[in-house]
N, C-alpha and C positions, 0 to 999 in steps of 0.2 A: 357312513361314518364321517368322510369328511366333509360333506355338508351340515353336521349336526355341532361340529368344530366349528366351520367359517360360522352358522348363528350365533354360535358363542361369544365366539368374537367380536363379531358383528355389534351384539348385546352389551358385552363390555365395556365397548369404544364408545355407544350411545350413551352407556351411565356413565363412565366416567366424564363423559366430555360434558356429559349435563350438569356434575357437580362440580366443574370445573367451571362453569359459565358461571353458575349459581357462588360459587366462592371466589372468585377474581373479578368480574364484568358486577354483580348484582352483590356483592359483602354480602349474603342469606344463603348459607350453607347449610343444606337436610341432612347431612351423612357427616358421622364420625369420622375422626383421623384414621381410626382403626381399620372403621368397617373397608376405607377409600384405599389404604395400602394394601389391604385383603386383594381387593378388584384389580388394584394395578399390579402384584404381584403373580395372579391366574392368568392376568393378559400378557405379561411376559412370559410366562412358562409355556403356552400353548403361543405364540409367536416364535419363541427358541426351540417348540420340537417342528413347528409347521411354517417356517419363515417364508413359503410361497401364500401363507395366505393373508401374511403382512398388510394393512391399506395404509395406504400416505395421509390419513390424519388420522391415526392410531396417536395416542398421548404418548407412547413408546417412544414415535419420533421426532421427540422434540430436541433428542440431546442423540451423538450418539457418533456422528459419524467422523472420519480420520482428521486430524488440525490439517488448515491449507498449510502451502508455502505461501501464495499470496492474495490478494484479492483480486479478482477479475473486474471490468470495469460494465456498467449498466448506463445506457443513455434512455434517458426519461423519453417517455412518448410524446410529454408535452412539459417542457420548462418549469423545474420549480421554483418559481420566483420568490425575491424576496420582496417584502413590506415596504414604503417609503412610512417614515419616522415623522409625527406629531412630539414635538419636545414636552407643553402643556396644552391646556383647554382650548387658549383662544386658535393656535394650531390647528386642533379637532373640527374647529368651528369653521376654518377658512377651509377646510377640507371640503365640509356640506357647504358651504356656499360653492364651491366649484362644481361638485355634482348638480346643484340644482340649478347652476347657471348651463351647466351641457345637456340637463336635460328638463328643462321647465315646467313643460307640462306631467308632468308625471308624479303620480304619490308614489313614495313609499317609504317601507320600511328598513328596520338596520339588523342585524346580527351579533351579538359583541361578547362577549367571551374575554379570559383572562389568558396573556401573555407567554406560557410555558418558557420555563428556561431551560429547555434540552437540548436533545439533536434531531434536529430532522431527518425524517426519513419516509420513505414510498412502499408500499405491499402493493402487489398487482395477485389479485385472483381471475382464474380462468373457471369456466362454468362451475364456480363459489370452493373452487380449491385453490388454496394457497401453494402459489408456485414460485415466487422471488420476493425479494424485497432488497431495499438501496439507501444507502445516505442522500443526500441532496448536492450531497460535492460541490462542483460549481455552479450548483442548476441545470446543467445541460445532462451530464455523465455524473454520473456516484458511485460506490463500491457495491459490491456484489457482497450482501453480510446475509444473505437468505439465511443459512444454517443457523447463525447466532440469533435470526429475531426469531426462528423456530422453541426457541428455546424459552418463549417469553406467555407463560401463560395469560395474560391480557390477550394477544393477537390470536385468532382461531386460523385454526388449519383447513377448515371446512365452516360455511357458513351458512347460521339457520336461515330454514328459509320459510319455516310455519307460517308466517304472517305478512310474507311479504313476498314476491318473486325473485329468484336469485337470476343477477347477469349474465350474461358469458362473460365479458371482460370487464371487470371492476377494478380500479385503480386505485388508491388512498393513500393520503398522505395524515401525518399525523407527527407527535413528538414523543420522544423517550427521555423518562427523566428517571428518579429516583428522591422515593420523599425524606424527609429530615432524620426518619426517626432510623429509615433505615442505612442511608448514609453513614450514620455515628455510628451505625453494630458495626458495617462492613470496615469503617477506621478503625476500631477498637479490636476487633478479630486481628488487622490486619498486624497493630502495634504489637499483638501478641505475638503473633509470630516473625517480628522483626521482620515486617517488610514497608517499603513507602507507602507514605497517607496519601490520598487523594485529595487535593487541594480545593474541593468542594464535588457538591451533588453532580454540577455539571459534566464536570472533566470525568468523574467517574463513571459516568453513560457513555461517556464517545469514549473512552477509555474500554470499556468492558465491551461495545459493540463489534469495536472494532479486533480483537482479540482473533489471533488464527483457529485455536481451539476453541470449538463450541461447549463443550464441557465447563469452561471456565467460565467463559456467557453465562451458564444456567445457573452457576453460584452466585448470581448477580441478583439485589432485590429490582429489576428494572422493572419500569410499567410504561404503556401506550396509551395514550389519547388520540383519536382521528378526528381532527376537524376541519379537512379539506379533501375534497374529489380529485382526480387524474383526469385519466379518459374511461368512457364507461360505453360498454355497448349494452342491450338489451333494455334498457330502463332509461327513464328521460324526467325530470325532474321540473316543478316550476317552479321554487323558491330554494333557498341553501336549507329553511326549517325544516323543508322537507326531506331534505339528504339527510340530515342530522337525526329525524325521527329512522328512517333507514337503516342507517347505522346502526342504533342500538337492536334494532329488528335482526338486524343482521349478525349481531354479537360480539360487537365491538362497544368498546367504552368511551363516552361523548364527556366531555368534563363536566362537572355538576354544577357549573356556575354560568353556565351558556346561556342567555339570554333575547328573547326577539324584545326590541324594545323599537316605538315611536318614532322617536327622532332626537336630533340633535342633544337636545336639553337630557332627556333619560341619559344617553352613551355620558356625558360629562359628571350626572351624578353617577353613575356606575365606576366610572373612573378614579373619580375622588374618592368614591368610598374603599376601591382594591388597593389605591392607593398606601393608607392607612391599615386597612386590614389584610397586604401582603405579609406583613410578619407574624401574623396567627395563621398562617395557610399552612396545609402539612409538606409544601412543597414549593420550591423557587417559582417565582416570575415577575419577568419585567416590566409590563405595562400590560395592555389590554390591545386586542385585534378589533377593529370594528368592519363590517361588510356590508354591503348590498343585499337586503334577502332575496328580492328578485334574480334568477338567473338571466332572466331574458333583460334585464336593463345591464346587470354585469359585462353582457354580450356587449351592446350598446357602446358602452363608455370605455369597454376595451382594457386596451396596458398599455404602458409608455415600456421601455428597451429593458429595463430591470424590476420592473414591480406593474400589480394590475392598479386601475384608476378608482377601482371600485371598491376598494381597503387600506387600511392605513392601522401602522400601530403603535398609537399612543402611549409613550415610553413615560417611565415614572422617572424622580429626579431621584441623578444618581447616590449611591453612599459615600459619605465623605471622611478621610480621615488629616489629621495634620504630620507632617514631615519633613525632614530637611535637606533638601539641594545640596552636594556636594562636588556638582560639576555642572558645565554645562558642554555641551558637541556639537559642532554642524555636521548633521548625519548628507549623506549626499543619492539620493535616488537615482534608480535607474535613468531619469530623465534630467538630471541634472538640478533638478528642485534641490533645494538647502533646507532642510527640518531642522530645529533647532530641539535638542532635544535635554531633557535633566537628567539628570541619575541621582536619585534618592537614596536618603539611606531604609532601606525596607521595611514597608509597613504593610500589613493585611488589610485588604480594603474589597469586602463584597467577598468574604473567603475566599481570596486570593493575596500570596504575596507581588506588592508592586514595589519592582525598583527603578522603571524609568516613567517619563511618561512627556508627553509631547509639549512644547512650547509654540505649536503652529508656525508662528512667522515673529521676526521684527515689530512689526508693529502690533501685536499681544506682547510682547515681552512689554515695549515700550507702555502701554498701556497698565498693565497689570505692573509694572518697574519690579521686573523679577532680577535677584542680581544673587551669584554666587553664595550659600551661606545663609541663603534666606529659610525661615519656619514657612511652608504653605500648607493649603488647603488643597487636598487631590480629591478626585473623584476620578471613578470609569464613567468615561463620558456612552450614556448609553447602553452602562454596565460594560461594558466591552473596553475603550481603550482607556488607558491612562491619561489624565490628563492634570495642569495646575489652575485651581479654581481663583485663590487669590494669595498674597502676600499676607503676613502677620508682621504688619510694620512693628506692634511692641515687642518683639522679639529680635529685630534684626542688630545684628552684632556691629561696631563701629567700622567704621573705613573700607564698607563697601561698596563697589562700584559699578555703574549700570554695565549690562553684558550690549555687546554688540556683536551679531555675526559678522566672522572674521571677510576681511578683503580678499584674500588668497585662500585657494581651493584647500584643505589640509592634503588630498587626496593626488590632485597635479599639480601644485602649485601656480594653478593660473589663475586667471582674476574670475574674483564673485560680484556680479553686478544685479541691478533688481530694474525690469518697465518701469516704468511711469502708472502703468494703469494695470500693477499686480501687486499683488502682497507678499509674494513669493520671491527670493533670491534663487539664482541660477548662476553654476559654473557654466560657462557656453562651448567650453573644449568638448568638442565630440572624440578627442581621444583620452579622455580625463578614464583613469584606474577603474574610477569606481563605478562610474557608468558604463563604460564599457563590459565588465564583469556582469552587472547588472542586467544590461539589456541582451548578453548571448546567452545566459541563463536564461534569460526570457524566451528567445529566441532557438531557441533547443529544446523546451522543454516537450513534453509528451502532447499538450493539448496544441501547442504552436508547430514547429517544422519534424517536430517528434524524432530526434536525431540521438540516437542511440550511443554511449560512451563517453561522455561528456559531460561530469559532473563538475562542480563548481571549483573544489580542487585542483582538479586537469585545466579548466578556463586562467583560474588566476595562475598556473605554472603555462601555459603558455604563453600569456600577457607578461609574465616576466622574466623569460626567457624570448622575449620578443619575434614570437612564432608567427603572434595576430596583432594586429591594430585597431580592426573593424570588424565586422560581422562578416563583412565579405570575405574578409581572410580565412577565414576557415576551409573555404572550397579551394585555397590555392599554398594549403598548408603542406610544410617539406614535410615530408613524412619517414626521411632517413635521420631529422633531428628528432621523429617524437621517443624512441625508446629510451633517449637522455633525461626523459619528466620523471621524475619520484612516480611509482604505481602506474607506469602504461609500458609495457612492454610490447615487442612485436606482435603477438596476436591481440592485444588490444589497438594496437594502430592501426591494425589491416581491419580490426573489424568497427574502427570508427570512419575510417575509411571508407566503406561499404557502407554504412550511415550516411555519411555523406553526399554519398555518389546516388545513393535509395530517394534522400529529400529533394531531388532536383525534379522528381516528378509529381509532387505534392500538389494539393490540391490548389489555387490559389489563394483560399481564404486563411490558408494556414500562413501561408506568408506575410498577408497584409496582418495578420494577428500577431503574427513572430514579430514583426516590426514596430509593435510597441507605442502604436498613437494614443496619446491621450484620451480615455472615455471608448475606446475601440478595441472591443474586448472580442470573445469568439463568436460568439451569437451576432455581433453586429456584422464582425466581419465576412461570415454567412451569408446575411443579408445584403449586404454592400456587395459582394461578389457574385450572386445569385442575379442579382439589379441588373449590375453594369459585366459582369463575365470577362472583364479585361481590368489590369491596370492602364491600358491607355485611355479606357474610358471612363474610366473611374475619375481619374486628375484633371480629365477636363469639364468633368460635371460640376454646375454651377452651384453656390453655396445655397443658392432656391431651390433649386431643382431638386439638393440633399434634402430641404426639409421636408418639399413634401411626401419624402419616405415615409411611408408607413414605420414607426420609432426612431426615427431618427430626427432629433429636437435640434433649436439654434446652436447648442453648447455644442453636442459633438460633430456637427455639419461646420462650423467656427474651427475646431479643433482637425481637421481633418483638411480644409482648405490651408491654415498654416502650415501645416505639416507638409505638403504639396508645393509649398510656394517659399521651401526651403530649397534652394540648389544640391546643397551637399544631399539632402535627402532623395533628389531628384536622380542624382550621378549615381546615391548607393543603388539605387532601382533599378540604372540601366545595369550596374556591374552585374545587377544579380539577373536580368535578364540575358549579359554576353555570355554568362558562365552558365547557361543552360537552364535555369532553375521555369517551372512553368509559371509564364503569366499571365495566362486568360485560361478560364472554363473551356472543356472539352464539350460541354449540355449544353443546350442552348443559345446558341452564339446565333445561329440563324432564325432572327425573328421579323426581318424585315418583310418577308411576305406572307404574314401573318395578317387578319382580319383588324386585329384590333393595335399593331404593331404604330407608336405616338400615339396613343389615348392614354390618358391618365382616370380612373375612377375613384371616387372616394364616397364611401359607405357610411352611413349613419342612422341613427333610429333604429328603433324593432325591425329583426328581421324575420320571417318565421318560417321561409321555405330552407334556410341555410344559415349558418355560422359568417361570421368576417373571415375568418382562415377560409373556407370552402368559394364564399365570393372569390377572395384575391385568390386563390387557385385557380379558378375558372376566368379571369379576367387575362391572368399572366398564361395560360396555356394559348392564350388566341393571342400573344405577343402585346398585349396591353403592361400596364401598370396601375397600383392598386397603393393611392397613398391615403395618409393618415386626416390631413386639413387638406380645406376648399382656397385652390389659388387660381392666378389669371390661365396656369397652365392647364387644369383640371379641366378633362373632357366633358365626364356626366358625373353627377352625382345622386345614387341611389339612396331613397329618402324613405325609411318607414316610419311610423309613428313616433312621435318624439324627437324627430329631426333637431329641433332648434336652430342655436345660434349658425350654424353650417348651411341651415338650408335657406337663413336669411343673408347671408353671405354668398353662396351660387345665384343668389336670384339678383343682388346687383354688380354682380360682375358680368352677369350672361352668362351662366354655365347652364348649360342641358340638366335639367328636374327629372331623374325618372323613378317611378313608382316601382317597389318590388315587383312586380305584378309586369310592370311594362319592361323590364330588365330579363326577366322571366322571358316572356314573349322573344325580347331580341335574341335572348341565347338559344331558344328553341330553331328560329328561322335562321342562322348561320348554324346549327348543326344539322338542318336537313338536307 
């Protein structure tokens, strides 16, 4: 009897889920509403008297289970990086000249597709069952929204595998958006029943994803597009078209305007033309993605610290509307930067209300002669920030006068002065209000020294009840004044306390991250601390020797030797190392009698026995180093086809040539 149940079942979950693919994934629906509600109401009924014989991609379970209290956190198996931005064409073009100058000899082809204005997000399936899925958060870690993309009939819960072999581990990234027509129902429902509008498609997806209650997800019209891989075990791919054909094999929805095209000249008319024909789309987007089809040259040409080298995307110019300035502010950053900023009177721009929007520096204002009172031209620069395009000199009103950020801090009232060789104005008080606030918020927060109890409020009532002065203060805080702060009472002091006393054994790269260097975010500080495994080694490493880090470029190798070659900055390091805090890696530290311990390798061209990650694993296990460019310090450099510019650079400096093949060999005869 009850096997004649589970076929049923069994039956059910195949039809439905086939008219399910066939009505969301392919719009060619066989089956009536009626007949469809019929199926899914028998599957519920014989689920509710036999809930052992339940399966996990039952259509049942797409909605269903209890709201969280909050979201747990997902770190990506491998970084989901962002794009670096082409503003127009000629942009596009300097792009493929840089590809074809890294790799010369090589054809190929491009990838290109349109721009989605959603939220990113990650599904990982295991042998083709959907078992999580994640925002893109900071790239590193995202929120754990499994339950709500469950809810999304685009995404499959199980993947066909008719036509194609299914993985064990299959990774995808992809965007969730919401199209125009259905945005306006969910406004219009909303207005009915007196509740807020959602301020466009956008907000409305990361809005509705992020939701405790999945129940309230599934009222959502959301839809997925996947057009980018993870990590993938059991399958191995030679070009992205061919992922992309995959994909739909698979039962996922690939956008319908995805394109392999030629070269350079196609991607630009493609451009132009989405350009233009963005506003007949049934759904937002901002420019266009273009990629590498090859996977094996993607390898090749690698990623710089926040984006791969092998895509780029082509942003359209943004929407512009006119407005008027009724202030202007030096806002004052964590690092002492002076933003100069406007406050408009509100105007909707790219369905969004904007009331502020950015003045860069001094020398835009001066340029653009933006003055109090003025009509301008705004635009989201990039769709994203606010920003003032230009003045409406017929419009400006009499006896106005140019703006100049002010001399004195408004914040501490100490002086605001500007380099010689910056654009930028800096307060340089390291005890200034507002930086200070700034950078222990930083420096507390969950992804930096993760210090528990300590939100922004409690920071600025200790600074003004002058508890702290510096970051350091915090480890030598009286703690028989904290129950006098508005909202901390004794068991909150004892348990920030115990935060406290918890972060001193932190990883190191938490702290170099806490500390808030320009451009040195957590990913590098990962890397930077993996490298060098101390802060004393870290300060004395030379501005050369930074770059040829594998991602680590002139700007932030520049930016990390200043920072170093501050005193005060120096002294906060040592306090933080008198007061216990950990300064060097526990892993690693001993590499000097290692095989390859002072060699430098750097990788280039096809590689076909291994990945770049897998090399530099294999290089830094035998105490080497594994950078990005060929310098005088660079030991060997392994060359596969399409070497280039790198392997004409090792050969007049003297650097050892060696063939995968001959690299191969060495690693075999030190590991026997």
């Amino acid at each position: 009897m009850e096997s004649s149940i589970l076929n049923r079942i069994t039956h059910l979950i195949q039809e439905i889920n086939e008219h399910n693919h066939r009505y969301y994934i392919l719009d060619n629906p066989v089956m009536s509403d009626g007949k469809y509600d019929e199926l899914l109401r028998e599957l519920q009924q014989l689920e509710t008297e036999n809930p052992h014989l339940k399966q996990s991609d039952s259509p049942t379970q797409r909605v269903g289970s209890r709201p969280l209290s909050e979201f747990e956190s997902i770190t990506h198996s491998t970084p989901m990086l962002s794009l670096a931005n082409a503003m127009n064409t000629q942009e596009l073009r300097d792009f493929d000249k840089r590809i074809r100058k890294d790799i010369p000899d090589e054809n190929f082809n491009y990838v290109i597709e349109p721009k989605l204005d959603g939220l990113g997000v990650e599904l990982v399936y295991e042998d083709g069952y959907f078992v999580s899925g994640s925002t893109r958060g900071d790239g590193i870690t995202g929120e754990n929204i499994t339950e709500n993309l469950k809810t999304l009939p685009s995404i499959p819960l199980r993947l066909r595998g008719d036509d194609i072999a299914i993985p064990k581990l299959l990774e995808v990234r992809g965007e969730v958006f919401m199209k125009h027509r259905d945005f306006e129902q969910l406004n219009e429902n909303r207005l009915k029943n007196n509740e807020a509008l959602f301020a466009n498609p956008r907000n409305a997806s990361a809005g509705s994803l992020r939701q405790l209650d999945s129940r309230i997800t599934a009222k959502r019209p959301l839809i997925m597009h996947i057009y980018a891989p993870g990590k993938i075990d059991g399958i191995q791919f030679k070009t992205h078209w061919d992922f992309l054909d995959a994909l739909r094999k698979w039962g996922f929805i690939v956008n319908e305007h995805v394109k392999r095209i030629a070269d350079i000249h196609e991607a630009i008319l493609y451009y132009e033309k989405f350009e233009i024909a963005r506003e007949d789309l049934a759904y937002d987007i901002d420019g266009i993605v273009l990629k590498i089809n090859d996977l094996a040259l993607q390898d090749a040409l690698g990623y710089r610290s926040r984006s791969p080298r092998w895509a780029i995307a082509g942003k359209f110019k943004a929407r512009q509307e006119t407005t008027t300035i009724e202030s202007i502010e030096a806002s004052i950053g964590r690092t002492g930067a002076i933003t100069p900023v406007a406050n408009l009177t509100p105007v909707a721009l790219g369905g969004v209300m904007v009331a502020r929007a950015t003045l860069h520096n001094q020398d835009e204002i001066d340029r653009k002669d933006i003055r109090v009172g003025d009509v301008v031209l705004v635009q989201r620069a990039g769709d994203v920030i606010p920003e003032v395009v230009k003045v409406i000199p017929e419009r400006r009103l009499p006896n106005t006068i140019p703006y100049q950020i002010p001399t004195i801090c408004p914040s501490c009232a100490g002086p605001i002065n500007r380099s010689d060789d910056e654009a930028k104005h800096y307060c340089r008080n390291i005890s200034c209000p507002a930086q200070i606030a700034g950078r222990i918020e930083h420096f507390v927060s969950k992804r930096a020294m993760d210090i528990d109890g300590l939100g922004p409020r409690s920071i600025q009532s200790f600074l003004y009840k002058q508890l702290i002065h510096t970051i350091a203060d915090l480890y030598t805080i009286n703690f028989d004044a904290i129950p006098d702060i508005e909202g901390m009472g004794e068991k909150s002091a004892q348990k920030l306390k115990a935060s406290l006393e918890a972060s001193k054994q932190q990883e190191p790269w938490r702290l170099l991250h806490g500390l808030g260097i320009s451009n040195v975010g957590e990913h590098l500080s990962k890397l930077l601390m993996k490298e060098y495994g101390s802060f004393s080694k870290l300060i004395l490493a030379s501005e050369e020797e930074l770059i040829e880090l594998n991602e680590i470029g002139p700007i932030v190798a520049s930016d990390l030797k200043t920072f170093f070659a501050n005193p005060q900055n120096i002294e906060l390091i040592k306090t933080f190392d008198s007061l216990g805090l950990t300064m060097a890696s526990q892993i690693g530290e001993a590499t000097e009698d290692l095989i390859f311990h002072g060699k430098t390798f750097v990788f280039t061209g096809k590689l076909e026995s291994f990945n770049r990650d897998e090399a530099k694993e294999m290089v830094e296990k035998l105490g080497g180093k594994a950078a990005g460019s060929v310098s005088k310090n660079t030991t060997y450099l392994v060359a596969g086809p399409g070497a280039g510019s790198k392997a004409e650079k090792a050969i007049k400096l003297g650097v050892n040539v060696l063939t995968e093949e001959e690299f191969i060999k060495m690693m075999k005869s030190i590991n026997e």
